[in-house]
N, C-alpha and C positions, 0 to 999 in steps of 0.2 A: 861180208854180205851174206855169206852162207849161216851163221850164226843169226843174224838179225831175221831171216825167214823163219829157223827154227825158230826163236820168239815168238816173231807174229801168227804161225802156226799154232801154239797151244793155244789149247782148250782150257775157258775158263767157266770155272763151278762157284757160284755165287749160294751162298750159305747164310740166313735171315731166321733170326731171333725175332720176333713183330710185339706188338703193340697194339693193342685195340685202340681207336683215339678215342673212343666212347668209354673207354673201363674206366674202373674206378676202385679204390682199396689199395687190398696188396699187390695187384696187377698192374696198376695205372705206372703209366709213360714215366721215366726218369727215379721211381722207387727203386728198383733194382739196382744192387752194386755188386753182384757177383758174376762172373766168368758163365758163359755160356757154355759150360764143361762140353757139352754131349757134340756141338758145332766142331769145338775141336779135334772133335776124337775122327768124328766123321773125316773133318782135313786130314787128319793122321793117316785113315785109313786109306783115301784117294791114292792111286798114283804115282809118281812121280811123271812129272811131266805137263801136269795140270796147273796152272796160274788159278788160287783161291783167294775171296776177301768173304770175308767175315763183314755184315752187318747187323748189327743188335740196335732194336731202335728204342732201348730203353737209353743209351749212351747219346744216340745218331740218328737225325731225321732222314726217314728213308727218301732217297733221288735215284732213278733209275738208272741203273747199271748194267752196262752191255756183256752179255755170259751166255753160254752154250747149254749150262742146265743151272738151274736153283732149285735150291733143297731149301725147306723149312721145318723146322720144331714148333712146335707152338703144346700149351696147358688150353682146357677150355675153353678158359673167357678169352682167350687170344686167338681163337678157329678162324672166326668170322675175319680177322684181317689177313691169314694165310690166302682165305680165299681169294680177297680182292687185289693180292700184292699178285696172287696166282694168274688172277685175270689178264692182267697186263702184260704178264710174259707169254700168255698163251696164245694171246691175240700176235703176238711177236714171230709166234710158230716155236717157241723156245720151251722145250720142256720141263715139265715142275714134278719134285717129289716130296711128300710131306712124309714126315715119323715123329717120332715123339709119342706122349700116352694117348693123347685125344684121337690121333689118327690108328692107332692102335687100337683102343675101343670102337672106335667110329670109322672103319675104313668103307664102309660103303659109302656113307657121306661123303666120306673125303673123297672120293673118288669119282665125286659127282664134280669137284673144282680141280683138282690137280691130275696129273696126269699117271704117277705112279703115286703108292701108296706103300711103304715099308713097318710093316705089323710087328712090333719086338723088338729086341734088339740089335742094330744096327752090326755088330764083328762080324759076325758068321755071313752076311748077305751082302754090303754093300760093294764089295772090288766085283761079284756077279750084277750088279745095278748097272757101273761104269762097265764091262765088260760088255754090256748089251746095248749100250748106249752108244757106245762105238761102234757094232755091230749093226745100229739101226734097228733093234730089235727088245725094246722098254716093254715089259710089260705092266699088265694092272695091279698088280700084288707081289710083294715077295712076303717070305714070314722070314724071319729071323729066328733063330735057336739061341737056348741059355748057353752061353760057351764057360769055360772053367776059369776066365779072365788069366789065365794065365799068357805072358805076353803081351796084354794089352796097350795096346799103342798108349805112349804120352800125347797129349792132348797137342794143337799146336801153338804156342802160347804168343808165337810170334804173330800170328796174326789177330790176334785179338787187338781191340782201339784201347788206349790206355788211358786210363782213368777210374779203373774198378779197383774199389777200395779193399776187397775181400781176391784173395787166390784161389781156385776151388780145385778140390782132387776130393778121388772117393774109391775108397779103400776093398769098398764088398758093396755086394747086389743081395738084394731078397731081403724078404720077412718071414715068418711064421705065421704073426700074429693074426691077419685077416681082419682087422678093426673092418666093421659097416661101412663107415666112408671113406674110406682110404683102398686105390686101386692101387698101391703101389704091390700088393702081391700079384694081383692077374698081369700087372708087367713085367716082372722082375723074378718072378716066383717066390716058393716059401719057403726055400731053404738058403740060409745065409753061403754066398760064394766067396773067397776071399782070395787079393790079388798079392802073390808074391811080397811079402814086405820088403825086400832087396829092391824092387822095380820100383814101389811108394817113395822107399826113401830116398832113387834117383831123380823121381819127378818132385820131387818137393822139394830139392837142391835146387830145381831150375825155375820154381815160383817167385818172383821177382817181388811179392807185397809182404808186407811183414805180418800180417796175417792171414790166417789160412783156414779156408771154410770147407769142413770136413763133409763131404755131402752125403755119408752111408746115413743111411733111415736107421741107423741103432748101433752106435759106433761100438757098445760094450754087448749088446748081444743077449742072450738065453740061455746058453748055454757054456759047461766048462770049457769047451775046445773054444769056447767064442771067447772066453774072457781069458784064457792064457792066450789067445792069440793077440787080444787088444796088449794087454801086459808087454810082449814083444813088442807087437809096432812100436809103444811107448819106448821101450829100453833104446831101440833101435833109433828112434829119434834121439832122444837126448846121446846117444855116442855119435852120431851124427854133427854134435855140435849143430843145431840147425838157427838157433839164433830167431826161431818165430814163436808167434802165437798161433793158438788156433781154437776154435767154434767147433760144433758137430750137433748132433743129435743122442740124446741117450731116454733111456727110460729108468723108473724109480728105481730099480735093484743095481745102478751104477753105485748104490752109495753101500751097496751090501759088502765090500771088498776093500778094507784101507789098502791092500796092496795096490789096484785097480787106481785109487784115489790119489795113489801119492805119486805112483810114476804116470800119470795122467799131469799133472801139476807140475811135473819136475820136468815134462817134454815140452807143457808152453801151452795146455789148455787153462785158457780165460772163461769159457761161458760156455755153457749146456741148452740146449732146447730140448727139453721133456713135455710130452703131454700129456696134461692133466686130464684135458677135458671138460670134466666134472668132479664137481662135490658132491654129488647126488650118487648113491650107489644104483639106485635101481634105473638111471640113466646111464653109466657104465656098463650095466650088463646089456642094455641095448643096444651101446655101442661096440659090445664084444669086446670090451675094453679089461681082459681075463686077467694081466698083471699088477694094474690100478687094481680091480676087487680083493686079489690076493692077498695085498701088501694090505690095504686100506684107506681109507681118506685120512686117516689121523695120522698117518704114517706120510704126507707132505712135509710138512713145516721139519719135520725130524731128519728128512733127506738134505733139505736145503740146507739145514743146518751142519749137516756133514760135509757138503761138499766147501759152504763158506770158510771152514775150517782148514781145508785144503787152499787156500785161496780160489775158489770156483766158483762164478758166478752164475743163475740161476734165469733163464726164461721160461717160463711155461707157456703151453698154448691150452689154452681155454674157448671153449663153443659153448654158444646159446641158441637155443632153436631145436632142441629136443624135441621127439616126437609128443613124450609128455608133459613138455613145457608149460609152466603158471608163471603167472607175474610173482607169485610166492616164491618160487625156483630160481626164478632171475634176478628177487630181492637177497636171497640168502647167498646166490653165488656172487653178486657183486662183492658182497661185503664183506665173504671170506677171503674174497682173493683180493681182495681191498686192504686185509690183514693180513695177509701171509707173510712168510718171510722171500720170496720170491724178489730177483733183482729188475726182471722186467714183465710185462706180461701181452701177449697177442692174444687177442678177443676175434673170434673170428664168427658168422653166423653159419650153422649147417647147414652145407651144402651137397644135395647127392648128386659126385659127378657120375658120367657114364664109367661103367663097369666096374661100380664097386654093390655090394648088395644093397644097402642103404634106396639106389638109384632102382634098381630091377626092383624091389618090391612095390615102393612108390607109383613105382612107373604101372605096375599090376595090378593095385591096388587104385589106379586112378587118382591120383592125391596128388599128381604134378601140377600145378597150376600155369607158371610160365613153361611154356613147351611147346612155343614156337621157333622147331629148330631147324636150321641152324643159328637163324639169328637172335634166337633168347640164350644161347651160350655164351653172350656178352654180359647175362646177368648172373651167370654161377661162377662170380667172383667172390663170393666167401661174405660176403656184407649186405645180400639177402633172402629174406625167403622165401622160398619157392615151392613150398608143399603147403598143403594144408593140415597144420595141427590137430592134436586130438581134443583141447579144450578150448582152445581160441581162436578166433577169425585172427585169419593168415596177417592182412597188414596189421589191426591190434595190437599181434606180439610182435611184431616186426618193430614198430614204432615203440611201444614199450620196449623193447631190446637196448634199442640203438639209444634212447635217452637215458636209462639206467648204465649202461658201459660207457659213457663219458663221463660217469664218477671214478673210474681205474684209472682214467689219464687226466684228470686235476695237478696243473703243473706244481702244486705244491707238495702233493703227494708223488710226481716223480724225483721232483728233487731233494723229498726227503729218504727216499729208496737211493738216490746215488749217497748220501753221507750213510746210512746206515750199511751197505755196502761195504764202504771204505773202510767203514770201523773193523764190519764183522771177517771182510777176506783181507784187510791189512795188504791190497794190492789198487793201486789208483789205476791202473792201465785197466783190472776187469770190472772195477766200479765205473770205467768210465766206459766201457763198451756195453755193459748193460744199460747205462743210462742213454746214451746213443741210440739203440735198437728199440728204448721201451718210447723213446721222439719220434719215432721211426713209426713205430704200432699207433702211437696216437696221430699222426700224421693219416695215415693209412685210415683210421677209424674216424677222426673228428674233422679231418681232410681243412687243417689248420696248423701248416710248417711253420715251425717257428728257429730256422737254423743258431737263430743267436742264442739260444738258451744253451747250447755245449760248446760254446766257441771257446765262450772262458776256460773251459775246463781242456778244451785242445791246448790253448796256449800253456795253460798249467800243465800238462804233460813236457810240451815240447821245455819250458822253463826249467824244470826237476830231470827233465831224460830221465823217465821211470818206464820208458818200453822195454823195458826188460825183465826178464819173469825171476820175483824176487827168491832168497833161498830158501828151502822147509828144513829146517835143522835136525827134522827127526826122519827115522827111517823107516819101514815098514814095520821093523820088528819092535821097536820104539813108539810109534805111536797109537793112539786111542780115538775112538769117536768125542 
């Protein structure tokens, strides 16, 4: 009896991933197949003592759930259903806290729907959130500090709903770079932080999918201390015997280091997310895009070819909507990246969220056209435009955009990128998750899923059992671009 009171006593924290039901793209309901990292970490950090569920209603239609506080995360285009999911528990008397980037740029907003507002990063602040929350004493703001991620709690993996095809862990925080549209430095900072590789490679034992979606913004980095530190992780995995795949993010100078390249391949990377951006250089330098200019545009096709070589598959991410954008700009980019040697590719339109400079000049400059906020942050989901151009009326290029980028996803031209693939990295498992992800992009873009077109090629895996990451016979010192 005394046990069952203690049960029915805890306090329970209800933690909500949302969903705009109005979005649309890369955002829309049911796209997502990866782990809600940042939710778990949050669970991690809770308590003992506390009964938590995880809802993500990219997986799971949300139904109200009886809870003493809910925390929410949300990107942008997902604000607006934070608020309304917020409403309902507030009318309840039940208090609500949002974090994540949007409430983070936008905490006076937020603070106009929810009840507390957590600015940053979540280690350093949130056991003083519950600590006040018990005390009866929540207030409107905490800031969070960049902590050295050493320690960093494991995520809680147990509670996560299952059926995410991808497992996420994320190695280091920060950037340097400061790209125009991209706020990941004003959240994260600009100095890369990096977490213990000993602590990575206990939480990556305990990821249950067999692939593994690295979620650092620049897994190989800028720097020497960054790229022997990658080199490590790598070693470190493969002695690990870890038995996965895994995804991440890199930029063009991953391909500058065969060493980089070969124990990257030999620890169980399939597929790179680089971004391009642009083929245009003097749209690069707009977008402060410093180590695309460096390298140079010619210097694509030459990377990709490196890493295919490694058996390493290729996604770029590509924007159109340039502030100098021409229908001449957007003819020449489709059809370079029409010809690339790239295994899939995401077309996204520019979009300036809040607090990256891209948004603050815009915004100064009067050129935001949709900004009615908060509820036009349903529209800064990446697939329109929302400023006014320098040489064309806004919907014009809009429309132009969006009919020119549905020559990238012409099913004939993805399924001839998965056999050339196959030829060029001699590995069916990362020609078939690039072809996968580029279904995915066009799904997202041409909002026309077509699941049967890789089914074949699932059963061809599971028929050959080729998930496994094939051998490179050559060694650093051994091999050549």
């Amino acid at each position: 009896m005394e046990q069952k009171t203690r049960l029915e006593s805890r306090k329970t924290l209800l933690l909500i991933n949302p969903v705009d039901k109005d979005s649309k793209g890369y955002v829309s309901k049911y796209r997502t197949r990866y782990e809600p990292l940042n939710l778990g970490i949050i669970a991690a950090l809770t308590p003992p003592g506390w009964k938590i569920k995880i809802l993500d209603e990219n997986l799971r239609d949300f139904r109200y759930y009886p809870a003493d506080l809910v925390g929410f995360t949300a990107m942008t285009p997902n604000a607006n259903r934070v608020y309304e999911l917020s409403a309902i528990y507030r009318e309840k008397g039940i208090p609500t806290v949002m974090g994540g980037i949007h409430a983070s740029m936008c905490p006076d907003e937020a603070a106009r729907y929810v009840d507390t507002v957590l600015i940053g990063e979540a280690e350093s602040i949130w056991g003083k959130i519950i600590e006040d929350f018990n005390n009866h004493n929540l207030q409107k703001f905490y800031h969070g500090e960049l902590t050295n991620l050493i320690e960093s709690p494991k995520p809680r993996r147990d509670l996560y709903f299952p059926g995410y095809f991808f497992g996420s862990i994320q190695t280091s925080r920060g950037c340097p770079m400061n790209c125009n549209f991209c706020s990941v430095t004003a959240f994260n900072g600009q100095h890369y932080r990096f977490r213990p590789i000993d602590e990575v490679i206990a939480e990556m034992k305990e990821i249950p999918q067999k692939v593994m979606n690295i979620t650092d913004d620049n897994i190989i980095g800028y720097s020497k201390q960054s790229k022997e530190r990658a080199i490590a992780l790598f070693k470190a995995m493969i002695d690990a015997k870890l038995n996965k795949f895994w995804i991440s993010h890199a930029s063009l100078n991953i391909a500058d280091d065969k060493e980089v390249l070969y124990y990257a391949q030999k620890s169980g990377c399939k597929l790179l997310f680089i971004g391009i951006e642009s083929d245009d250089e003097s749209q690069l330098k707009d977008a402060n895009k410093k180590l695309n200019l460096k390298m140079g545009v010619k210097s694509y096709n030459k990377v990709f070819r490196r890493l295919h070589k490694y058996g390493i598959g290729v996604v770029i991410g590509t924007i159109y909507g340039f502030e100098s954008e021409t229908k001449e700009t957007v003819d020449r980019r489709v059809n370079f990246f029409r010809k690339c040697q790239a295994d899939s590719v995401q077309s996204t339109v520019m979009t300036p969220l809040p607090g990256t400079g891209l948004f603050k000049k815009l915004e100064s400059e009067g050129r935001l056209e949709i900004k009615n906020f908060p509820e036009d942050w349903r529209h800064y989901s990446f697939e329109e435009l929302n400023y006014t151009p320098d040489n064309l009326p806004r919907k014009e290029l809009m429309d132009y955009i969006l009919k020119k980028i549905n020559e990238i996803y012409e099913p004939s031209l993805i399924r001839h990128r998965f056999y050339r693939s196959l030829w060029q990295t001699k590995s069916l498992s990362t020609a078939y998750l690039g072809y996968m992800s580029y279904w995915f992009y066009r799904n997202a873009v041409c909002q026309n899923w077509e699941p049967s077109e890789f089914k074949w090629v699932e059963k061809l895996l599971r028929k050959m059992k080729v998930w496994e990451t094939p051998n490179v016979p050559m060694s650093p010192s051994q091999s050549s671009f």
